[in-house]
N, C-alpha and C positions, 0 to 999 in steps of 0.2 A: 481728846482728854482735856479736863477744867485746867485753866492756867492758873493752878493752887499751888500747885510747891514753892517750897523758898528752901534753894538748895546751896550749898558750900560746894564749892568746885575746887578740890583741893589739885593746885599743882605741883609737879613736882620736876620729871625728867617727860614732860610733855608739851613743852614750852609753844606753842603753835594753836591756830584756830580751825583749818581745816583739817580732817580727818581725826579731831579730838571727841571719839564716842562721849565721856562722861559731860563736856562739857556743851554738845553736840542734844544728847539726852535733857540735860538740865534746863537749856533755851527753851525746846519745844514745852516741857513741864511746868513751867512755870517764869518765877523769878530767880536770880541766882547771885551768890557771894563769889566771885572768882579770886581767889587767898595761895598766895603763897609765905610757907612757914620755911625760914633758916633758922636753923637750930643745930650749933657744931655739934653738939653734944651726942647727937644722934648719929653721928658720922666714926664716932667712935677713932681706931687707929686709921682707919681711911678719909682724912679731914683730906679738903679736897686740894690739891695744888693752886699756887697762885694763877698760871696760866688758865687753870679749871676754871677757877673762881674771876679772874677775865670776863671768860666767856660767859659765862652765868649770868653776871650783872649787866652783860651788854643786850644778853637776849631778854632779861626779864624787862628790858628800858621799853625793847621790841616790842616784847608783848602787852605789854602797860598802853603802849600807845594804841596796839591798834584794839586791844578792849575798848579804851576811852573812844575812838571812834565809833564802837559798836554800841557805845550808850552806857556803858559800867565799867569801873576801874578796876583796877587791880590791884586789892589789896597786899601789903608786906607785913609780918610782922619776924621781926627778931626776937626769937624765942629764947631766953634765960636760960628757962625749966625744961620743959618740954613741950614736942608739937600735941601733944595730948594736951596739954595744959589750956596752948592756943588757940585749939580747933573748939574745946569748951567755951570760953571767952568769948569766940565770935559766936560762936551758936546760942551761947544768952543774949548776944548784944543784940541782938538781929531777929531773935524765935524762929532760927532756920529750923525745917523737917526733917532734914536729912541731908548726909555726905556723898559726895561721889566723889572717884577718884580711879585714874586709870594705874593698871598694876605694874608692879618692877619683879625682879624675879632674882635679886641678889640676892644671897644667905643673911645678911644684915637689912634690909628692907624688908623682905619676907616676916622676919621677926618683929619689929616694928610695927608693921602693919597689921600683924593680926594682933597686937597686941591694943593697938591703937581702935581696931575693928571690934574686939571683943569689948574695951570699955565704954563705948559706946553705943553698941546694943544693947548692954546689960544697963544702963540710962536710957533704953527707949528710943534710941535714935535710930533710923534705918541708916546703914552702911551699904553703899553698891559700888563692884569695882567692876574694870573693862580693860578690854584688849585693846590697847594703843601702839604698843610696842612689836609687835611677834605675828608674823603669818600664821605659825605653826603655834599653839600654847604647848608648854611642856608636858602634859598630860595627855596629848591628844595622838604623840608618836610613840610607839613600841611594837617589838619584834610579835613574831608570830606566837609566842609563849608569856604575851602580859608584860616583858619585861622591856626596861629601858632602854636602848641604844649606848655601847661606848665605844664604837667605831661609827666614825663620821660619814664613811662612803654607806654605808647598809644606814647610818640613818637619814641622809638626803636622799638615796633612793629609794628611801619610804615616804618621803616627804613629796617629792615628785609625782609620785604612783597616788596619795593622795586628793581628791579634790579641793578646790581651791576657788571658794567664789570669792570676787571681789565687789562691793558694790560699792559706787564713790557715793559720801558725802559732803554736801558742801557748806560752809562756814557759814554758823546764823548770820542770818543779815539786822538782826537786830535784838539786844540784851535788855531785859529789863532787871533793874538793881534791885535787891530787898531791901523792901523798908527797915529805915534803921542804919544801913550802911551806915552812913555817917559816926556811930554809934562804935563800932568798932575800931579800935587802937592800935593802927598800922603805923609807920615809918615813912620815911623819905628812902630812896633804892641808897643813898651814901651810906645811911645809916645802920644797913646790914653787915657792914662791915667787910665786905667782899674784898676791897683793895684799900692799902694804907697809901697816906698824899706819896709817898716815895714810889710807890709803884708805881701809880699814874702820871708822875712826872717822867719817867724814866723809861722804867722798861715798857711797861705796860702801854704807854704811846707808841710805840715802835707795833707793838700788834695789832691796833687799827689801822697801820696801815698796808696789812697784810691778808687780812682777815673783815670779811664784814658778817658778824653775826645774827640769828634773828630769821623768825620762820620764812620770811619771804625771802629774805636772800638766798636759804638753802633752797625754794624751789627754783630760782634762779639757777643757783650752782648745778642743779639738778638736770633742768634743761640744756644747761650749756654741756655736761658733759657727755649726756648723751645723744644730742646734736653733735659735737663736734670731737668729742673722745671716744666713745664707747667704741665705735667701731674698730679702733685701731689699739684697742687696749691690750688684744695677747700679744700685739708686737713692742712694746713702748709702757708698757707694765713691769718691764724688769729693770729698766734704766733709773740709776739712784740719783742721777742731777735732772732739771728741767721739772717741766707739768706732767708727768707722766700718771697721775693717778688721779683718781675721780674728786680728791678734798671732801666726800662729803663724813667722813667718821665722825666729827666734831658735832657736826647736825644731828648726824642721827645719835646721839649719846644724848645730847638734851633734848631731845625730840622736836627738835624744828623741824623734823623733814620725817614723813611716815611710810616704816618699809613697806609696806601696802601700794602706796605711790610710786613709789620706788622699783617697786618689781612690773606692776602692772605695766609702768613706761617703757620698762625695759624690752618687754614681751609683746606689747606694739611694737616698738623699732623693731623687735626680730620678725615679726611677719612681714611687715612694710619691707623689709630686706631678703627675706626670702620670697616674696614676690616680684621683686625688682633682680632677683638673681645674684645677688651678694651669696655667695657661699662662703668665701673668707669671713665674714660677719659673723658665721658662727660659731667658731672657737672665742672669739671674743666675748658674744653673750653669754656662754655657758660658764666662761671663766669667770666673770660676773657675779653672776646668779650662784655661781657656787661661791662667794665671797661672802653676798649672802647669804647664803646658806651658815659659813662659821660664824656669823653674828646670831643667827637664831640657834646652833648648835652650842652656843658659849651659855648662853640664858639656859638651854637644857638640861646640860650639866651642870650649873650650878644648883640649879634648883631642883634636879633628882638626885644630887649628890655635893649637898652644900657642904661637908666636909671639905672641898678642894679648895676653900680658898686659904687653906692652913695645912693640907699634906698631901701629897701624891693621890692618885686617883687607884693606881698600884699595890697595893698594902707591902709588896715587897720592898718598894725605897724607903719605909722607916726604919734599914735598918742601914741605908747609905751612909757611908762616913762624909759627911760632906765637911767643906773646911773654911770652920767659920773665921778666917784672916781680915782682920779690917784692913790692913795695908793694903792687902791686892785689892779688895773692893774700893778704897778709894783711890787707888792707881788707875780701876775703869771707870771710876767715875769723871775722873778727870781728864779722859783721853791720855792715858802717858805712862801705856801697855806698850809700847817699844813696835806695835802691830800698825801701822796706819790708818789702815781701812776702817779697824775697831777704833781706833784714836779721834779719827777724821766723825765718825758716826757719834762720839758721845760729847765729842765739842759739841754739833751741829744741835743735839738734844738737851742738853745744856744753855747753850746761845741762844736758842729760838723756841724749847718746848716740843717739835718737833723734828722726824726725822720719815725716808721713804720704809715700810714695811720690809723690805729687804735688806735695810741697814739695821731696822730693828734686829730682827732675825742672829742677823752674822754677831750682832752685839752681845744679843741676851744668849745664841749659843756658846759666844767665846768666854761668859763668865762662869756660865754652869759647868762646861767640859773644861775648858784649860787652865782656869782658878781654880775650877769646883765648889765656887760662891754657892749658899744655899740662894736656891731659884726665890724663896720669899722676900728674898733680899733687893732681888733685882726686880723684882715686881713689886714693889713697893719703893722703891727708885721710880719707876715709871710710870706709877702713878702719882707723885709728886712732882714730877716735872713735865708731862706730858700735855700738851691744851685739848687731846682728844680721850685721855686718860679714861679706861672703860673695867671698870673691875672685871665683869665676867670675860670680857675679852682678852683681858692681860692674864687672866687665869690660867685660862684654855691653852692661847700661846704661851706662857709658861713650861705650862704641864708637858705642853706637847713636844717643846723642844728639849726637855732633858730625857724624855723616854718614860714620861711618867703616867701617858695613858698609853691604852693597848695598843693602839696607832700611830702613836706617836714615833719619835726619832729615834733608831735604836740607842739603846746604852751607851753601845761602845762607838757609836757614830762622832767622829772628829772632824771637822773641817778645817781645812788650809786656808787660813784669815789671806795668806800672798795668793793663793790661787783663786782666793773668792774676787780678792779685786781687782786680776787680771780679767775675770769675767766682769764685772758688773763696774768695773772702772777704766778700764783699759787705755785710756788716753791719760788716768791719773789727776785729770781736773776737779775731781770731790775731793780728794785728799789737797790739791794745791790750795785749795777754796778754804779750808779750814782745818789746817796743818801749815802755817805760814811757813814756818821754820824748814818746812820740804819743798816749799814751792820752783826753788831752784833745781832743784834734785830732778835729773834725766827720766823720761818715760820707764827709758829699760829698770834701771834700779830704784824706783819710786815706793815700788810695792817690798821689795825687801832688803831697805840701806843696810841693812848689816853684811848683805854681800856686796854692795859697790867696795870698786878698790880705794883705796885713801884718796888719790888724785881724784877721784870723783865728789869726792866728800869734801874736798879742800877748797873746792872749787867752786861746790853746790854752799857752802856756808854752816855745812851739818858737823857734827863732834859728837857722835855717840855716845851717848854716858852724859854728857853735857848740854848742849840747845835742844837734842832731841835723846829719849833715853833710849836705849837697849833694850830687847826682848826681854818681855818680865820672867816670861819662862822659856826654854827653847822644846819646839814643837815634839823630840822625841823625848824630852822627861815629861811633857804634858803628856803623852800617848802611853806611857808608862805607869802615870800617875791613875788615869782613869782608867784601865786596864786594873792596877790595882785595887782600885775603889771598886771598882765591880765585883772584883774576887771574894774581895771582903761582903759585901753586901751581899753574896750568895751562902758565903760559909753561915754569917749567922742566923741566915733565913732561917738556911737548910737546919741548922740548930736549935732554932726556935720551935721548930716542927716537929722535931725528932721529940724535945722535950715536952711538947704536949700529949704525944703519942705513947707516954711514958716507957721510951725503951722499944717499945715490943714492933719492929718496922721488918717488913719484909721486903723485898726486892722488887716486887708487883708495884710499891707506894710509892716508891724513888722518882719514879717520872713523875708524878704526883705534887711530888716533895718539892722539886725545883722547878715547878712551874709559875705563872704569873697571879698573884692574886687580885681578881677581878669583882668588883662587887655586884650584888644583883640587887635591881629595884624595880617592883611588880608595879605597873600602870595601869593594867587593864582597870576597865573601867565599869563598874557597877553602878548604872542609873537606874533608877524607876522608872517609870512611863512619867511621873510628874514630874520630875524634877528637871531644873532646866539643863539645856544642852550643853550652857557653857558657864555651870558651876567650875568655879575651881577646886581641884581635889588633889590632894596631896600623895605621893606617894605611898607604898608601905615597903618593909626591907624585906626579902628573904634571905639575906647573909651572902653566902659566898660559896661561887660557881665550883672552887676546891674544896672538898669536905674537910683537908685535912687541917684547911685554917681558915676559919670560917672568920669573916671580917663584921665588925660591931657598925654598923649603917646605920642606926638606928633613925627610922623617922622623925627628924628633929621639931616638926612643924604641928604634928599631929591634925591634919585636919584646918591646915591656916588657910583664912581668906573661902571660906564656904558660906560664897556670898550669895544674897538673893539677888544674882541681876538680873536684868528685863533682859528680855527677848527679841534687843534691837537687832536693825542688823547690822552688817559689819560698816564699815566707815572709811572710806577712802582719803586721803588730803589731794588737794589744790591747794599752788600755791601763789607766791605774786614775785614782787621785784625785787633787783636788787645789780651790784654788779660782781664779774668774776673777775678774783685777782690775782693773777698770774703767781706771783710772790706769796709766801703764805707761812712767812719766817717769825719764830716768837722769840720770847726772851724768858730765863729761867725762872725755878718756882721758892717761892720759899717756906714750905710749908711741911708738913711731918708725914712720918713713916714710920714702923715701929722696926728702925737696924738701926746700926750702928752709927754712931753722931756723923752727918756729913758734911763737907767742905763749909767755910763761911757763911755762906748767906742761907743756909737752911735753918729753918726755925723748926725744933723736934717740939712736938705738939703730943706727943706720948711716949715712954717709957721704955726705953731697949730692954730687949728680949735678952735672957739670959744665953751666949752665945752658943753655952750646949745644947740648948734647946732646941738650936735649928738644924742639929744632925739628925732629926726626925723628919725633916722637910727635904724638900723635893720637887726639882727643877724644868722650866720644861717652855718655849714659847714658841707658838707657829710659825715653825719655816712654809712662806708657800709660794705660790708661782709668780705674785704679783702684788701689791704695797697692801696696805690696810688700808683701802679706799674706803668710800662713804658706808661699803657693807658691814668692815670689821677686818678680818682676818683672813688672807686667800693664804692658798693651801700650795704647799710647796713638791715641786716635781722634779727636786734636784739632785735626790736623793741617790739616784746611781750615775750621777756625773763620775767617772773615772778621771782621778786625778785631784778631786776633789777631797778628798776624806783623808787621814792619813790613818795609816791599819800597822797593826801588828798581831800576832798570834794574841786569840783572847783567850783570859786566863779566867775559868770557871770553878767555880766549887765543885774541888773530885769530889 
């Protein structure tokens, strides 16, 4: 093909040279603009945390450079208006032909993007997007009836049962600039405004030295972990101190590191080891791989059900009482829930940004069930403070830990914060670490000082109520509380129902009546014989699997991102150097959420939600076997630990 194009390479959460289709395309075709636009504005209530915005500016430094090696830079510009505004501007300055840009699949990106796709076609511009992100594209898995998946195991074993080529590509070896670069009106990287001088005097210093950002490093991390972790990951995956998880979430959130690469390596080591007679190896891969798996499952459901990043998945928890208390939510935000385990886990996510996926867990459980914080509350906490901070991810785990998809944690599921960290703490060394104030405090009574005797307490330097506080609530009126809260959330389903029914209900309906409302979204796919293979295509709704309450799905996208892309093939990454740092500790974010005003150093960046509002919402975050390693979210198998739960007779809508 004639080396004619002059292409915009829009970046975005693609941050990397190898395995980058659009940018991979644009080399071979010609000349290209490689442009990245920050624009808060477009970010909406989800601006990104300081620790985000860290990492952002340290990988775009990354990637700046090794463009400039490759013969063309990398433009910035800080966008005012909009990145519409910007991506016009360069493509006058320059007479580029056309955009390319690899796709996201958040309900707010989605929107953007076709929005940003349609006004620029409608100018004549050709738009083409690509698959960077996703083994699996959202469109391409559904049940045997056209419809979406909203249980995880039936849709990773459809994803398996799948084929799956992989074919690697590897990084232009040389970029030629469009004429004119010069011409367009980019920034210096300070000037995007990522970090203010206090940050990077302070906190923000402390996270280089924990963390090295930036595409080659993550294929570094990548090698290293599964060279020297991956094999032992189902043993040493559940442990919340030490290296015990793969680190690469971060990476793959801005796309230094491509799942693509990432699985393929994985899937070598597992032959290489079941050749070599490693049987043990394979509970490890698979736990993996299904880690991956909840990363491509979180993209899924967002994006055939972009309602969830604002209510249950469930149509029944809108009518949960949940209990919008800023006191108790800023008593978990601040570790000083009387619980330690939970205390110890929101210092450590506070102090550093991060925490291991099992402390996540026990955390975002203990606010949705024993507060009964609304779950949007606590996911948008953590996305404000997190350095690995991943909407669709935080979504999923969310939803899934208050019971608010079909698979998720039951309702009435409670767990015992003392029992969780006799399990996952048992020496008490993560609480001594960051819970000073207990660090004297004996093994036996670490996990729950309100039963040590006085002499123990006297001793250890504790005073209840004072250095360390008291149980904010005690486990059997929490078990009480949510037991009630269900009750209620059934009576006025069930009420709900009856009054659409106007009255006229027979006994045949009742089971009917108090079942789960689950939504349906038809995917089957109707192509042409022309049209390409990997158009993307949006959903459409057909309501709801209960006739008797049929749920409003509505297609929010109609047809978004129905692009003309080539017919390349798929793209693998390579990658290069860097080093692995054992340590990999941040410091807090300052940046907004749309709850409730939080502690000092948060800057609210949007408008609190009026607090009734969020008894429509609905709580939920993946408990699973093993942390949020570099895939996402692993999936938790805890669930009939005995001793684990605390139960009492559930009380249902007669």
């Amino acid at each position: 093909m004639a080396r004619s194009e002059k292409t915009v390479v829009w970046f975005r959460r693609d941050l990397r040279i190898d395995d980058n289709p659009a940018l991979a395309t644009a080399a071979k075709e010609g000349s290209v603009l490689p442009l990245f636009i920050w624009c808060p504005a477009d970010y909406e209530q989800y601006y990104p945390g300081r620790c985000s915005r860290w990492w952002l500016k340290q990988s775009l430094a990354h990637l700046g450079k090794s463009l400039e090696s490759l013969g063309c830079p990398l433009t910035l510009i800080h966008a005012e208006d909009s990145t519409l505004a910007a991506l016009l501007e360069s493509i006058h300055s320059t007479g580029a032909t056309r955009v390319v840009y690899n796709r996201l699949y958040d309900p707010i990106s989605l929107v953007h993007d076709d929005r940003i796709k349609n006004e620029l076609s409608a100018l004549g511009i050709p738009v083409q997007s690509f698959n960077g992100d996703l083994l699996y594209e959202p469109w391409e898995v559904y049940d045997e009836n056209g419809q979406a998946f909203t249980n995880f195991n039936m849709y990773w074993e459809k994803c398996m049962n799948l084929s799956l080529e992989i074919s690697q590509s590897l990084a232009p070896v040389r970029l030629v600039p469009v004429p004119g670069i010069e011409n367009v009106r980019g920034c210096p990287i300070d000037d995007l405004g990522l970090e203010s001088s206090k940050d990077e005097e302070s906190s923000n210093a402390l996270l280089s030295r924990a963390w090295s950002p930036g595409w080659r490093n993550a294929e570094n991390m990548l090698d290293e972990f599964v060279s020297y972790g991956l094999l032992e990951y189902s043993k040493h995956g559940m442990k919340v101190g030490g290296t015990t998880t793969s680190l690469l979430s971060p990476y793959l959130h801005f796309g230094e590191l491509s799942v693509r690469k990432v699985y393929q390596l994985v899937k070598m080591h597992q032959v290489n080891w079941e050749n070599e007679g490693k049987s043990e190896a394979e509970e490890s891969v698979l736990l993996f791989l299904r880690s991956i798996g909840f990363r491509e499952y979180s993209r899924y459901l967002c994006f055939n059900f972009p309602f969830t990043q604002k209510r249950s998945l469930l149509g029944n928890l809108k009518h949960y009482p949940w209990r919008s208390d800023e006191d108790r939510f800023k008593s978990w935000r601040q570790g000083m829930t009387g619980y330690p385990l939970v205390d110890a886990g929101m210092r450590e996510l506070w102090a550093t940004g991060w925490t291991h996926n099992r402390i996540r867990v026990i955390v975002s459980s203990f606010a949705v069930k024993f507060l009964q914080i609304p779950w949007i509350w606590g996911m948008k906490y953590f996305w404000d403070v997190l350095l690995d901070a991943d909407l669709e991810s935080d979504i999923l785990g969310w939803q899934y830990i208050s019971g608010s998809l079909p698979d998720g944690h039951e309702l009435s599921r409670l767990d015992n914060p003392e029992v969780q960290g006799q399990k996952y703490d048992p020496d008490g060394e993560y609480i001594r670490t960051w819970i000073p104030e207990l660090a004297r405090m004996p093994t036996e009574w670490i996990h729950c000082p309100w039963d040590a005797p006085s002499s123990i307490l006297e001793v250890a330097g504790v005073e209840l109520g004072f250095s360390y506080p008291k149980p904010i609530v005690q486990l059997h009126m929490a078990r009480e509380c949510l037991d009630d809260a269900i009750s209620t959330m059934w009576q006025l389903d069930t009420a709900a129902k009856l009054a659409e029914l106007d009255g006229e209900v027979v006994e045949d309906n009742m089971n009917n009546i108090r079942s789960f409302d689950i939504p349906n979204v038809v995917l089957k796919k109707e192509l042409s014989p022309s049209a390409s293979s990997i158009d993307q295509r949006i959903p459409s709704t057909s309501g709801q699997k209960k006739k008797l309450q049929p749920l409003e799905v509505k297609a929010p996208y109609k047809q978004i991102i129905q692009d003309d892309v080539m017919n390349a093939s798929n793209m693998e990454d390579t990658g290069s150097t860097a080093k692995l740092q054992a340590s990999r500790k941040r410091s807090s974010s300052d940046s907004a959420f749309n709850v409730p005003s939080c502690s000092s150093s948060l800057i609210m960046h949007s408008q609190i939600h009026d607090p009734n509002s969020c008894l429509v919402l609905h709580s939920d975050y993946l408990q699973q076997n093993a942390d949020r390693n570099g895939a996402g979210k692993v999936e938790d198998n805890d669930s009939e630990d005995s001793g684990t739960s605390i139960s009492r007779p559930s009380k249902r809508a007669a």
